[in-house]
C-alpha positions, 0 to 999 in steps of 0.5 A: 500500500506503501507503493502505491502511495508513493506513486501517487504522490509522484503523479500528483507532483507531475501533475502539479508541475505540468499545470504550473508549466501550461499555466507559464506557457498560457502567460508567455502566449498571451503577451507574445499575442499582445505584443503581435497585435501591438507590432501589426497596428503599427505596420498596418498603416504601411502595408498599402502605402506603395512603394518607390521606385525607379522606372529605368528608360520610360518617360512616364509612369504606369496609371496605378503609379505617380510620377515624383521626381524625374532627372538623370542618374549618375553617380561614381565611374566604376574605375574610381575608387572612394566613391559611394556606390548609391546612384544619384537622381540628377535635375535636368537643369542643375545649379552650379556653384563656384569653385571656392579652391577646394580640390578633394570633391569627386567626379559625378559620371551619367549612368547608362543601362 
């Protein structure tokens, strides 16, 4: 009789244990929900506000699209060395400045596709 209460008593403490466990799984859950819902109320407003992109060699964009800006790409020759490697949108009528005798600027070179 011993035996069998002492198996008792174990399945009674496991039993126990798994409830505390589900009930810390259930807790977890319900704040990585809140913080899902939290995250998604945020990023909802972006889901449909489009995106920006360049349009290579057209003049104009598609009905569903809006025209932004329209220019020139340029940017640093692929033999330069110290330059940036993001393209550049350049005006149809640039505004040049002077020299001011500064000599360390960078070239900027028309891109082709």
């Amino acid at each position: 009789l011993s035996k069998t209460n002492s198996k008792v008593d174990i399945f009674s403490i496991t039993v126990a244990d798994l409830n505390l466990s589900f009930s810390s799984i259930n807790s977890k859950t319900a704040l990585l929900e809140a913080n899902i819902t939290s995250v998604w109320s945020r990023l909802r407003p972006l889901v449909n506000a489009g995106l920006t992109y360049a349009r290579w060699g057209h003049n104009g964009c598609p009905s569903t699209a809006a025209l932004l800006y329209t220019g020139f790409m340029g940017g640093s020759l692929y033999s330069d060395i110290g330059n940036g490697a993001n393209q550049l949108c350049l005006p149809f009528n640039p505004q040049y400045t002077p020299n001011v005798g500064k000599s360390d600027g960078a070239w900027i070179h028309g891109s082709e596709y």
